[in-house]
VEXRO-559012 format. One line per field, with one value per atom (N, C-alpha, C): residue in one letter; chain; residue number from 1; z, y, x. Coordinates in Angstrom, 3 decimals, decimal comma, m for minus. Layout:
REM residues N
r: (A:...)
c: (A:...)
k: (NUM:...)
z: (Z:...)
y: (Y:...)
x: (X:...)
//
This chain:
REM residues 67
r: (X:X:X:X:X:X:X:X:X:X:X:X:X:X:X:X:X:X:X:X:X:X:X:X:X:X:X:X:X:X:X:X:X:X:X:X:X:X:X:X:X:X:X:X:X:X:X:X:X:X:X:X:X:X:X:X:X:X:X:X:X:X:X:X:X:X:X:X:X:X:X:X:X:X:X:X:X:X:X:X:X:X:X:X:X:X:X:X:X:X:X:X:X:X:X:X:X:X:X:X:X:X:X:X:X:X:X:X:X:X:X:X:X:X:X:X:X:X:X:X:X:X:X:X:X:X:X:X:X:X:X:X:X:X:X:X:X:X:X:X:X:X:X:X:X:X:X:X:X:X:X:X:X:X:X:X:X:X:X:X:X:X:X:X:X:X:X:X:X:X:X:X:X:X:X:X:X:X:X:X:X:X:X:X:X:X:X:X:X:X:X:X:X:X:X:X:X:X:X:X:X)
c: (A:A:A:A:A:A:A:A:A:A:A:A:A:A:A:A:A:A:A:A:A:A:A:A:A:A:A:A:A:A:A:A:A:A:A:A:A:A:A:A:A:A:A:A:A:A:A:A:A:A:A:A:A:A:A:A:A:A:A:A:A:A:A:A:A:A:A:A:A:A:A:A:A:A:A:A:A:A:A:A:A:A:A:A:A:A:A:A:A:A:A:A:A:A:A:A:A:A:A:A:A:A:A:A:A:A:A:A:A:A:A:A:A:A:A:A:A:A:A:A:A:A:A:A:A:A:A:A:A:A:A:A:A:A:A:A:A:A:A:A:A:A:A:A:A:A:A:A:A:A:A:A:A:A:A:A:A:A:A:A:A:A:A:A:A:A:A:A:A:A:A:A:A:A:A:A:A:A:A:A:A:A:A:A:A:A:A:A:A:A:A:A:A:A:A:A:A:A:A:A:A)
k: (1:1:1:2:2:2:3:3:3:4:4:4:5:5:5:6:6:6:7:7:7:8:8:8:9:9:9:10:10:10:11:11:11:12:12:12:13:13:13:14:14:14:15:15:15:16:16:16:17:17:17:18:18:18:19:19:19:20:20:20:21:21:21:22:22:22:23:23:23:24:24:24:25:25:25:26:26:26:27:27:27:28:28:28:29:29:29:30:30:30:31:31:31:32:32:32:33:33:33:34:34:34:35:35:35:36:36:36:37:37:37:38:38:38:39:39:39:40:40:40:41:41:41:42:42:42:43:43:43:44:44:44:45:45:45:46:46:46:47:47:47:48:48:48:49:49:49:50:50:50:51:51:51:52:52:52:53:53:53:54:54:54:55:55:55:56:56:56:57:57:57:58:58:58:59:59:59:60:60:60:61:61:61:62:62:62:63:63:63:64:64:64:65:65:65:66:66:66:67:67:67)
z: (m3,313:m3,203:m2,271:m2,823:m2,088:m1,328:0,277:0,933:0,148:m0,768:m1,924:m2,339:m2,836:m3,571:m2,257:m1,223:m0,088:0,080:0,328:0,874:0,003:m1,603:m2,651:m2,180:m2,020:m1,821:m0,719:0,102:1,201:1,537:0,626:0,023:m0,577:m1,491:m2,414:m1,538:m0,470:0,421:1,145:1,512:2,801:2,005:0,488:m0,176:m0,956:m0,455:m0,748:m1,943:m2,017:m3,329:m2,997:m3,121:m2,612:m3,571:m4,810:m5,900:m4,674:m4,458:m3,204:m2,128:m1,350:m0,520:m0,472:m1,381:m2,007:m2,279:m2,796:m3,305:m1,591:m0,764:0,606:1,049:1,174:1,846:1,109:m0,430:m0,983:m0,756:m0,084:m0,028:1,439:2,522:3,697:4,756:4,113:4,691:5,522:4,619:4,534:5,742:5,469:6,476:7,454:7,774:8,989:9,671:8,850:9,565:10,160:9,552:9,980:11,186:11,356:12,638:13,654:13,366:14,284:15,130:14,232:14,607:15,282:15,659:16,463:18,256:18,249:19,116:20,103:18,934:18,938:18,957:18,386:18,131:17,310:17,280:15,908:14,699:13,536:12,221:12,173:12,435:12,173:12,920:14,262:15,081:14,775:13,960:13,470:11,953:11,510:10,230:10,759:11,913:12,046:12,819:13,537:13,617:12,645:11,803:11,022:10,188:9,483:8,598:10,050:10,982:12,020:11,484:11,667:11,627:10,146:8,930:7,749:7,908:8,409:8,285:9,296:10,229:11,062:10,060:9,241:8,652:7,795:6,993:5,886:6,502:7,914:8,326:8,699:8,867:10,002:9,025:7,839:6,585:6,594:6,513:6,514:7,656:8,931:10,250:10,217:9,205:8,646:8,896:9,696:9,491:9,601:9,004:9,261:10,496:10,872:11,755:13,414)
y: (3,599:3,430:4,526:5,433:6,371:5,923:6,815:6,054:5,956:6,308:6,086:4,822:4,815:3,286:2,003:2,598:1,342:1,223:2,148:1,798:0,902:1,191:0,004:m1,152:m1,228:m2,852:m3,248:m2,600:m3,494:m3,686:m2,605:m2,648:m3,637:m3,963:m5,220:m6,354:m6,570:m7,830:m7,792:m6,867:m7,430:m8,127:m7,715:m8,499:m9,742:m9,990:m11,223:m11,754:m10,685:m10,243:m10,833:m12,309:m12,859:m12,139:m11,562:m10,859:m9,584:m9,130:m7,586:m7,916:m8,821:m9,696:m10,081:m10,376:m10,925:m9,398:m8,880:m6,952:m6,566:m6,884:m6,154:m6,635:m7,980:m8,965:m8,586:m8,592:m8,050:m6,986:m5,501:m4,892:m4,110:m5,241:m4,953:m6,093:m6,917:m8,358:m7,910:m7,712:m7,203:m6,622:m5,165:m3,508:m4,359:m5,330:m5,608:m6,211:m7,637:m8,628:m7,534:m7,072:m5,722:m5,161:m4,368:m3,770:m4,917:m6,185:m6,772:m7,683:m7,354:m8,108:m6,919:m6,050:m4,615:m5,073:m5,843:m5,802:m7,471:m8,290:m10,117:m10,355:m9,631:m9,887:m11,735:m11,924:m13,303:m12,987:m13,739:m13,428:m14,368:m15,866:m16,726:m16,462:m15,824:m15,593:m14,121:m13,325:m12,200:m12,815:m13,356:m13,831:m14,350:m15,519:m16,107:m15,231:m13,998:m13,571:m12,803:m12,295:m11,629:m12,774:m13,807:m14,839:m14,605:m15,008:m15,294:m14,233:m12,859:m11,341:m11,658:m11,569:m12,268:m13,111:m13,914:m15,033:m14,602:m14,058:m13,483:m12,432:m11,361:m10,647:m10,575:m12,091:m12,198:m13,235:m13,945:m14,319:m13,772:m12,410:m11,500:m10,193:m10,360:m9,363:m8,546:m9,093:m8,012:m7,528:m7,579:m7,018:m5,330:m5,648:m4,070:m3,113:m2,222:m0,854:0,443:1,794:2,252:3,217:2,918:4,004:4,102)
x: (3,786:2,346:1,827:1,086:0,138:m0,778:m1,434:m2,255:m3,645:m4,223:m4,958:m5,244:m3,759:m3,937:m3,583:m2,944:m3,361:m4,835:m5,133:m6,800:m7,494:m7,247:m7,779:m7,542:m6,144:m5,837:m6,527:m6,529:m6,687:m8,527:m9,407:m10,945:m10,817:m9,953:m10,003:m9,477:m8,921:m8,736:m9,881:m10,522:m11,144:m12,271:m12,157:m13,186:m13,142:m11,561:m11,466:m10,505:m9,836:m9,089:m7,440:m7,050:m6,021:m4,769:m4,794:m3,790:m3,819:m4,439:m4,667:m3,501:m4,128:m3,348:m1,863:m1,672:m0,460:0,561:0,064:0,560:0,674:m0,017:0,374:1,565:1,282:2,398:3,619:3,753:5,091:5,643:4,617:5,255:5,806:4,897:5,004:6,075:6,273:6,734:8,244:8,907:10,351:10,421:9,523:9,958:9,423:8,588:8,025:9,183:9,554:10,282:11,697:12,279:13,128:12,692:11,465:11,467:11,226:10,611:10,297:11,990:12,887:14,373:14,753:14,446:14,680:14,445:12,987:12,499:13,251:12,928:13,675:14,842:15,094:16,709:16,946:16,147:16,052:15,395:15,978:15,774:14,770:14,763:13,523:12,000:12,850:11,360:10,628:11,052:11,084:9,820:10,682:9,931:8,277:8,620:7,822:6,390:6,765:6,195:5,028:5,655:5,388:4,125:4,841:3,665:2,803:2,933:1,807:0,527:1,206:0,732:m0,391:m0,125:m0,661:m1,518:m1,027:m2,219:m3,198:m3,424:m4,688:m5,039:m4,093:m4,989:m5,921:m5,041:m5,918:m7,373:m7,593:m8,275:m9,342:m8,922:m10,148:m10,225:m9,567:m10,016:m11,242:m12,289:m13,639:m13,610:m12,989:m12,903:m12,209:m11,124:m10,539:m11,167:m11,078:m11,720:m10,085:m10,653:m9,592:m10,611:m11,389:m11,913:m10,697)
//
């Protein structure tokens, strides 16, 4: 995915676009929970961090700016 077509998706979440949403989370979830077991050194609290991370984003969505 080109930064192009991120910027769509994530134009299309902040507008509410839960299929958008869903395409981020699939393709960001993983590399996240990974770096975040770097820092934790736990796999559940790693995870859990991460849903945490998601669920504020998709909460505060129209807040997105890339400025």
């Amino acid at each position: 995915m080109d930064q192009d077509q991120i910027n769509i998706q994530i134009e299309k979440m902040k507008a509410g676009d839960r299929e958008s949403f869903n395409q981020v989370f699939r393709r960001y979830y993983s590399p996240m929970v990974r770096f975040c077991i770097r820092y934790v050194a736990d796999s559940d609290l790693a995870s859990e961090i991460v849903q945490d991370l998601f669920v504020k984003l998709w909460s505060n969505r129209e807040k997105i700016s890339f400025n």
